[in-house]
VEXLUMDO-693447 format. One record per residue (C-alpha): x, y, z; residue in three letters. Coordinates in steps of 0.25 Angstrom, whole numbers, plus 5000, padded with zeros to 4 digits. Layout:
XYZALA/...
This chain:
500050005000UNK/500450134997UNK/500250275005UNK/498650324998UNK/498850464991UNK/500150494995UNK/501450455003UNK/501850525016UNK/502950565020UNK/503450575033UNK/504350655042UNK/505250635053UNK/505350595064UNK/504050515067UNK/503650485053UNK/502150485054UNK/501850595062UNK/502050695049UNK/501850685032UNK/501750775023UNK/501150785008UNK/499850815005UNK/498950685002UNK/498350714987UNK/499150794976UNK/498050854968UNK/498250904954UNK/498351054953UNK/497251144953UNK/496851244943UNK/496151314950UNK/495251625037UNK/495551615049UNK/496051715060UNK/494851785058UNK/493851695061UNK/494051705073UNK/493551845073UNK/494151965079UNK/495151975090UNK/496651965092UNK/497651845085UNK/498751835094UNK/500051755089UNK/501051705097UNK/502251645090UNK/502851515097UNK/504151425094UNK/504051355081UNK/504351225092UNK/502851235095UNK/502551215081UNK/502351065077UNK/502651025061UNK/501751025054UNK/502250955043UNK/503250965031UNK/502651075022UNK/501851145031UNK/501951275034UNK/503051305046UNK/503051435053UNK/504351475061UNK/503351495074UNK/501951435080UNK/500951545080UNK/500151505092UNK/498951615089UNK/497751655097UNK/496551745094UNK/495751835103UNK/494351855100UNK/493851975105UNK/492951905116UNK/494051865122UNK/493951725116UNK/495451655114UNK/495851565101UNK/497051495101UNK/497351445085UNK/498151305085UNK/498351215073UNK/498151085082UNK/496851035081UNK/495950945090UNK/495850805086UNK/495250745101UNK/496750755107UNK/496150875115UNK/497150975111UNK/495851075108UNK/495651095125UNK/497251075126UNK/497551195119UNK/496451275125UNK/496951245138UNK/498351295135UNK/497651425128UNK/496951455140UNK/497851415150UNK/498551525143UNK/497751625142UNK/497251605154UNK/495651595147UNK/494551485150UNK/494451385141UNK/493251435135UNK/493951575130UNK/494751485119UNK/494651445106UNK/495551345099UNK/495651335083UNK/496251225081UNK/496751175069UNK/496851265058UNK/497651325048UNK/497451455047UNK/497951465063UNK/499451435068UNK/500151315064UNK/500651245076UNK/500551105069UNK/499850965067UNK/499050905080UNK/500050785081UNK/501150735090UNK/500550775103UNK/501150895099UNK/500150975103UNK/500450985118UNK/501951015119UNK/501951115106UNK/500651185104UNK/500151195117UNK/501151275122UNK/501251355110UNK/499751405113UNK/500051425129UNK/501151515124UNK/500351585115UNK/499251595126UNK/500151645136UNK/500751745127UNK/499251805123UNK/499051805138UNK/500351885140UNK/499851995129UNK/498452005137UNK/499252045148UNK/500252125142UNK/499052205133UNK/498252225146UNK/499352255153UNK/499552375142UNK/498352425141UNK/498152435156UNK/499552475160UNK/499752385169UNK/501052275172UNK/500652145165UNK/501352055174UNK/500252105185UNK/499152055175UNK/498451915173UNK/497651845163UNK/496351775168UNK/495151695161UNK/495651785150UNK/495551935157UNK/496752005162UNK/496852025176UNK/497752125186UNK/497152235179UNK/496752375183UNK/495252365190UNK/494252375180UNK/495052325168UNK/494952215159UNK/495952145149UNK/495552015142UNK/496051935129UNK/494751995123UNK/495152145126UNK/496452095121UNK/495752045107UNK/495152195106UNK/495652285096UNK/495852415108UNK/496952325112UNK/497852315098UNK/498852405100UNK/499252325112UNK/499152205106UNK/500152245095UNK/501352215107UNK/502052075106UNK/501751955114UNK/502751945125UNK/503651825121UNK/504051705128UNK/502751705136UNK/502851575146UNK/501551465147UNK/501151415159UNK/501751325170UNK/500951195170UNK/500851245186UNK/500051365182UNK/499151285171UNK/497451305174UNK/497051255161UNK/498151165155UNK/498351065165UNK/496651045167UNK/495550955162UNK/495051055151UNK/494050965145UNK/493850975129UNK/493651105125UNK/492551065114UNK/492250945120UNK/490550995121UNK/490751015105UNK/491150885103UNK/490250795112UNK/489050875107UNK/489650865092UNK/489851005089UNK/491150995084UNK/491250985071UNK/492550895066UNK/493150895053UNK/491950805049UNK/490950895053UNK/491550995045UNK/490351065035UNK/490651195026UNK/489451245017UNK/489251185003UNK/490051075008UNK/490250945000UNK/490850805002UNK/491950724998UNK/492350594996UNK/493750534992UNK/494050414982UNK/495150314990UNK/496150214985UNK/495550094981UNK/496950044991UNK/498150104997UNK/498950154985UNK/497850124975UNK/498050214963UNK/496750284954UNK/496950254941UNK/495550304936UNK/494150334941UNK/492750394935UNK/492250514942UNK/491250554930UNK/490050504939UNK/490450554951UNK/490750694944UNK/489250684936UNK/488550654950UNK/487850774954UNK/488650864966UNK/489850774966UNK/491150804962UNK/492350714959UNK/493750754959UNK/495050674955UNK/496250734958UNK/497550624957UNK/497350514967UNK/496050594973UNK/494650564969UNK/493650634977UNK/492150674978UNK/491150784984UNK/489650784984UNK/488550834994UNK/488550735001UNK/489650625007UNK/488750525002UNK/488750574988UNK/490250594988UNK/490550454993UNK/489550414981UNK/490250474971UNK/491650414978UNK/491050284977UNK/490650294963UNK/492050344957UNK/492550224966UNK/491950124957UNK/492750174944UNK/494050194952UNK/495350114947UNK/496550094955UNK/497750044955UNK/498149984968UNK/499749944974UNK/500049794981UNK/499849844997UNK/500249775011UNK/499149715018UNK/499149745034UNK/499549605037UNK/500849625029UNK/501149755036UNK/502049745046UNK/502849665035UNK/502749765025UNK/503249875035UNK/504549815038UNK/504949765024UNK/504649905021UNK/505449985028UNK/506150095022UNK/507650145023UNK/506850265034UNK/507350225045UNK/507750325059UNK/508750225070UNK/508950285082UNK/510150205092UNK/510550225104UNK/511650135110UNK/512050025102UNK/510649925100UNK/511249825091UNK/512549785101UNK/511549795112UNK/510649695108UNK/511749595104UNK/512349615120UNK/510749605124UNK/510449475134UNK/509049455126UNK/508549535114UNK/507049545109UNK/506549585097UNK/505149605092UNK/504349665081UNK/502949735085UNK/501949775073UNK/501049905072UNK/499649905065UNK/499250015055UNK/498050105063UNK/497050195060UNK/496850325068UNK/495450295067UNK/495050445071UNK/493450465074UNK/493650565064UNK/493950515050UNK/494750635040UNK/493750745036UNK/493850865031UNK/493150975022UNK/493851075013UNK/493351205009UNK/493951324997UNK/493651444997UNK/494351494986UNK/495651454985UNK/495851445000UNK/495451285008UNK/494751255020UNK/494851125026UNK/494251075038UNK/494850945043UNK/495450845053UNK/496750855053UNK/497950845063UNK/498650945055UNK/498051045048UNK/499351115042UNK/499750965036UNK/498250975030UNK/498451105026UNK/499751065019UNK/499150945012UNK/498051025007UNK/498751135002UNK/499751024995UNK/498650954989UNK/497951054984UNK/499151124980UNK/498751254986UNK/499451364996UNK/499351325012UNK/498751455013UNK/497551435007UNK/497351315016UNK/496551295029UNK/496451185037UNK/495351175049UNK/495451065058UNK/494251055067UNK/494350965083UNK/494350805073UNK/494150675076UNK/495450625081UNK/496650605074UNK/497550515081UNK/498850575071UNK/498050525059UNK/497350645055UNK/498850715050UNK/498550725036UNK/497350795027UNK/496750695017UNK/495250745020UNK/495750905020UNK/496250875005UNK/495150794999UNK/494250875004UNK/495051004999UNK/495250934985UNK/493650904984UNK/493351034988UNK/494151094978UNK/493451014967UNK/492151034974UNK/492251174976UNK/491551164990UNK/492051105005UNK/492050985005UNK/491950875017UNK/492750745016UNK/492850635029UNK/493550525028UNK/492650375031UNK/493350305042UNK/493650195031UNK/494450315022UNK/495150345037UNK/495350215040UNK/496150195025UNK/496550325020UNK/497050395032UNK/498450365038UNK/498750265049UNK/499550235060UNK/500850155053UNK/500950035056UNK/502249985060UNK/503349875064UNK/504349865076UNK/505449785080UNK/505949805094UNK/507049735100UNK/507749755114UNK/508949675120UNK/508949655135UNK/510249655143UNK/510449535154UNK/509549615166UNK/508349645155UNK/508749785153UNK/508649835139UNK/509949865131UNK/509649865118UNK/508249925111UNK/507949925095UNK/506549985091UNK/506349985074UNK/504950035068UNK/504450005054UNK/503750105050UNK/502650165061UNK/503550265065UNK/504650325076UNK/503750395086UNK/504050345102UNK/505350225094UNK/506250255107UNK/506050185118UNK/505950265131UNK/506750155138UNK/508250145142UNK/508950065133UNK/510550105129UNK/510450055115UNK/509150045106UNK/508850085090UNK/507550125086UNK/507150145071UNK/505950185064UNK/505950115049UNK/504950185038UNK/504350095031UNK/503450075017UNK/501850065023UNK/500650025019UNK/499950105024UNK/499750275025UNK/500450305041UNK/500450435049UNK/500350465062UNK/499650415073UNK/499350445087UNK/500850445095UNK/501550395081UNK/502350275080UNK/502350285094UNK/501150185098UNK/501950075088UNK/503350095095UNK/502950095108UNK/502149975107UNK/503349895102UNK/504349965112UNK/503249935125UNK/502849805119UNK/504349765118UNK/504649815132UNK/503749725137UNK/504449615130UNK/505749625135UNK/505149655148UNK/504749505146UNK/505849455142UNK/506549505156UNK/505449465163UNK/505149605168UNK/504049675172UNK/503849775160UNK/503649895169UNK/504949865175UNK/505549835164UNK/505249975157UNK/505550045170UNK/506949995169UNK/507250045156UNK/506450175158UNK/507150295163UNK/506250395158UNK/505450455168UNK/504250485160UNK/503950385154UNK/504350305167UNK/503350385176UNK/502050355166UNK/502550195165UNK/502450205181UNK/501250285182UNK/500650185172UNK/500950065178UNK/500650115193UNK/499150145190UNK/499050015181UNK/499449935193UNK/500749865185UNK/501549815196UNK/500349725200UNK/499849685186UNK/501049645180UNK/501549525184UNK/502549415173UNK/501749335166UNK/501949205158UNK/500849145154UNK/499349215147UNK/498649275158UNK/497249345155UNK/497649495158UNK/498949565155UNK/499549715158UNK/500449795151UNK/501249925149UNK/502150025141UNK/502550155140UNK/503050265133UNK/503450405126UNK/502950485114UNK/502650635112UNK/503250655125UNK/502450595134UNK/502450465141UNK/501450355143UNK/501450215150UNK/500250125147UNK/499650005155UNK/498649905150UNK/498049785154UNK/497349665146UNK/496449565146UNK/496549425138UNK/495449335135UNK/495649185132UNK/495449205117UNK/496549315116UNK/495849435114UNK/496249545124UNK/495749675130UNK/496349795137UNK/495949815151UNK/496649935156UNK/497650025152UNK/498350145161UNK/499250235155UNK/500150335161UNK/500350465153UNK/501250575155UNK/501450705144UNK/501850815154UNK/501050925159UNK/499550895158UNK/498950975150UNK/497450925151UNK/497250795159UNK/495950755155UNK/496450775141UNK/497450695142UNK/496850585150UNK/496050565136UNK/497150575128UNK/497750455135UNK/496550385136UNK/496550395120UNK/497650355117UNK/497450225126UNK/496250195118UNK/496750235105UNK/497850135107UNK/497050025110UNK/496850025096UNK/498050025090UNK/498349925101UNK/497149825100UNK/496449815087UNK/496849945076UNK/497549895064UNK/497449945049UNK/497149825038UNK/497449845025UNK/497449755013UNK/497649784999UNK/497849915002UNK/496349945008UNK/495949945022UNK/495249825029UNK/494749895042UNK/494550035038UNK/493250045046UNK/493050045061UNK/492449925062UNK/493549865057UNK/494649945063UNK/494349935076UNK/494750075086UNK/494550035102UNK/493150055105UNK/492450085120UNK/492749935122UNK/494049935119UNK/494550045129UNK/495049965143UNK/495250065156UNK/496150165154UNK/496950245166UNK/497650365163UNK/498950405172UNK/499050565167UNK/500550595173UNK/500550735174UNK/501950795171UNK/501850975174UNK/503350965174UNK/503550935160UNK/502951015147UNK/501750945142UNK/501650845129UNK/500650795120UNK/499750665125UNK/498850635112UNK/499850515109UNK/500850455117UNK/499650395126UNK/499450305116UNK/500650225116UNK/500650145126UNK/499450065125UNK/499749955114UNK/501049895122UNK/500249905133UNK/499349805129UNK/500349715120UNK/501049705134UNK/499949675142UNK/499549565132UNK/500849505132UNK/500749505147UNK/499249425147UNK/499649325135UNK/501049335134UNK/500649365120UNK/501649485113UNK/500949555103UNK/501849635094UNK/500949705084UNK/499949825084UNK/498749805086UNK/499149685097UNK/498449545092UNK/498949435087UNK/498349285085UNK/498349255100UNK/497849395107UNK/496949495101UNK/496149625109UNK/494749575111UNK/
């Protein structure tokens, strides 16, 4: 199988988190936003370019972040991002750390999100949201709260260090005066507004935090429960039409010729092709899918020889390419010859599907020469890049708006909905809507790689660990280094020919490697006869990571479940740990076997730990979620393909964890003030899988090596 539409390029160092290239070459053709927010004061505060995250090779690179706010004249307070809201929570995160600030209720704020025509301060993706942007938004807070000061203190001749900001008003005033971010906004105040903003204003201590720090529950949370809130799907501009998209008969399929005559004679529906896209509108979705269906019938292809799923892991490993990235430290290869006992094993990783609630949507709108699109995207300014390749037309004359969507997961990085819908309206000469059926999502958009990894360690004569090698075929390099002590290890990530269409994924390669490096620890563990809490904690110095493996474990009750076992008992526990993004987790989890082999998780506790807290109850969730989410990956998600198509590209077929599925969960939050806060949408996830491959093999003395964990023996029920 080849990549459909067109190949992807990756970047260095994690391979999947970023592409570029837009996704359809069309031929060529021959052929506003500050002031919406009505009137008041824009205030921009430049920031260290450090803040900014990459938004990718071709995008447009400013030398600073422009962390913006404007001031309506009711005093109301918007604060502009380019991060967007994809259920992580980041919409009431950033509020918090706007109002914290600027020392506002919650309710006197406004967050635009997600749009191009604001700032630029980068894609949603590598939990880079907390450690970069959030401070970048506190500093430009802090400084607009420093010019209320310094203006009031003007126009009222008075010291400014004698005045305060509270719930939005100035105080330590004259009696009978008033100064609030709403007189600030007036135009009596312009001249004084025309003075620079001090510079190196400081944030806030976490001591002195009273809004970070808090419970703030979900800002639009009332919109979402009742349905207000319109996601990208619910997206509806006047006059608007629907689209629908021809796809590949297969993966690489080629169109050699199709007959759009009746589609192009039925009345209100238009048929476009353009290279490798055939695509309709009409009225209706019905009628657009009718017309799809019908040019369908006539369509001719040409289809390449493609890899089935069960010859993947095969595939992978024969296909490796001359990309590889070694890393040594010591001398590994003398090591494992001087080792006392030496174990080597190969662990196999599924392709998975994000499998978002939302599938891709998105509608696209010209007005003029000048594009509108609304749509779910984890990176607007790549969309807005993709588009403008694509249809071959400035950046400038392309906006992306990316309403709160329907999760993401990391696989709602590229724009495939944006373009087809911009290309159809541009045929059509109206907006047009495009949404993606689950089946298209489950097929067209990209997965999770799949991937292969041999691990071997050599064990000195008292057990320790002396010699470490870790090599990854394809899934990538994120979380590859072991947090343990070991003097002499290599660790190599091998690119490799796919099958399949990869990108990134919720915490990377990171949920892959760390299933084989805690799945292998276990393992050696074992083969020392050790306990495998001890036998981390004697290779781990790290105090982090130590301090979550023992919170962990001390809330699971470890020391007086685990005991050695050597024969098939009915329930088994297990553990691992790790760090990715920053942050540090440790994950317990116990299991149930039946007589006829299927297995069930019964309880997992996981000990998290990613700095300061920013917003517990937030974070508890996110925890939760990325427990739940890896029980997928770990249990029962794995992408089929034969002959190039898709054989579970359905839910019913391609089974998510349901309410059923999820066992009792306990949450240990370590809460670290002294040390700067880091993202917690990821690294949660991590821990899971080993977990419950360890506490198999602990019940059955069965070793599963593969992703999701089954074999012929033992299965989850």
């Amino acid at each position: 199988m080849k990549t459909p539409l067109t190949e992807l390029e990756f970047t260095e160092p994690e391979r999947y988190e970023q592409y570029e290239g837009p996704f359809y070459h069309f031929e060529l053709s021959r052929r506003e936003f500050i002031a919406t927010l009505g009137a008041g004061l824009v205030i921009s505060v430049a920031t260290p370019s450090a803040f900014a995250q990459r938004a990718g090779r071709g995008a447009e690179q400013a030398a600073s972040l422009a962390q913006r706010l404007h001031i309506g004249v009711d005093g109301v307070v918007t604060v502009l991002t380019s991060k967007v809201e994809v259920g992580q929570g980041s919409r009431t995160q950033l509020t918090q750390a706007a109002a914290g600030e600027l020392h506002v209720a919650i309710e006197r704020l406004r967050l635009v999100m997600g749009d191009t025509a604001g700032p630029d301060d980068g894609g949603t993706a590598g939990s880079a949201t907390t450690p970069r942007s959030v401070p970048a938004i506190r500093k430009a807070c802090a400084a607009t709260r420093q010019l209320l000061l310094d203006t009031a203190a003007t126009a009222f001749t008075v010291e400014a260090g004698n005045l305060s900001v509270r719930d939005g008003k100035v105080e330590g005033l004259p009696p009978g005066k008033q100064f609030s971010y709403a007189d600030l906004a007036s135009e009596r105040h312009a001249e004084a507004l025309k003075q620079n903003v001090a510079p190196g204003v400081a944030i806030k201590e976490v001591a002195a935090w009273h809004v970070l720090g808090t419970s703030v529950p979900c800002v639009n949370g009332v919109e979402i429960v009742t349905g207000a809130h319109r996601y990208p799907s619910d997206i509806v501009r006047p006059g608007m039409v629907y689209g629908k998209v021809l796809r590949p008969a297969s993966y690489g399929a080629k169109l050699e010729e199709i007959d759009l005559g009746p589609a192009k004679a039925t009345p209100d529906v238009i048929a476009v092709r353009d290279g490798d896209f055939v695509g309709f509108t009409a009225p209706t979705s019905f009628a657009a899918e009718q017309a799809r269906n019908a040019a369908a019938k006539t369509a001719k292809w040409t289809s390449p020889a493609n890899v089935s799923s069960d010859e993947l892991h095969t595939h992978l490993r024969a296909k490796a390419s001359g990309r590889s990235r070694p890393e040594k430290r010591g001398n590994a290869d003398e090591a494992f010859q001087n080792a006392a006992k030496v174990l080597r094993e190969t662990y196999n990783i599924a392709y998975i599907q994000h499998a978002p609630m939302e599938p891709r949507a998105a509608v696209a709108e010209w007005n003029g020469d000048q594009l509108t699109v609304w749509t779910g995207s984890q990176q607007p300014a790549r969309v807005r890049q993709d588009l403008a390749q694509s249809l071959r037309i400035p950046t400038e004359r392309v906006r992306v708006i990316v309403p709160d969507t329907g999760g993401g997961f990391g696989g709602k990085h590229s724009g495939e909905a944006a373009v087809e819908a911009a290309r159809l309206a541009r045929e059509a000469r109206q907006p047009v809507s495009v949404r993606w059926s689950r089946e298209e999502e489950f097929t067209w958009a990209y997965f999770r790689p799949a991937g292969v990894i041999d691990v071997a360690g050599g064990l000195d004569a008292k057990g320790g660990l002396m010699a470490w090698e870790h090599v990854n075929f394809n899934s990538g390099s994120s979380a590859i280094a072991s947090p343990y002590q070991i003097p002499n290890v290599t660790t190599e990530f091998k690119d490799c020919e796919q099958p399949l269409r990869s990108g990134s994924y919720r915490a990377l390669a990171s949920t892959a490697n760390v299933f084989a490096r805690e799945s292998f620890m276990d393992e050696l563990a074992a083969a020392t006869d050790a306990d495998p809490l001890e036998f981390r904690l004697r290779h781990l110095t790290n105090e982090r990571l130590r301090n979550v493996l023992l919170a962990a474990t001390e809330r699971f009750g470890w020391h007086g479940a685990w005991k050695k076992n050597s024969s098939r008992q009915t329930t088994g526990i297990g553990l691992a740990c790790g760090i990715e993004k920053g942050s540090f987790a440790a994950c317990c989890a116990k299991i149930e076997v039946n007589t006829d082999g299927t297995f069930k998780v019964l309880k997992v506790v996981e000990a998290f730990e990613c700095g300061a807290i920013q917003n517990p109850a937030n974070l508890k969730a996110q925890v939760e979620g990325c427990i739940i989410m890896g029980l997928g990956g770990a249990l029962t998600e794995e992408t089929r393909f034969k002959n190039g198509a898709m054989l579970n590209a359905s839910f019913r077929s391609y089974r998510v964890p349901r309410f059923k599925d999820v066992p009792e969960i306990e949450t240990v939050l370590v809460n670290r003030p002294d040390l700067p806060s880091v993202g917690a949408g990821e690294t949660p996830i991590i821990g899971i899988a080993p977990a419950i491959a360890n506490a198999l093999f602990h019940a059955a003395q069965s070793r599963i090596r593969s992703l999701p964990i089954r074999n012929e023996s033992f299965w989850y029920a």
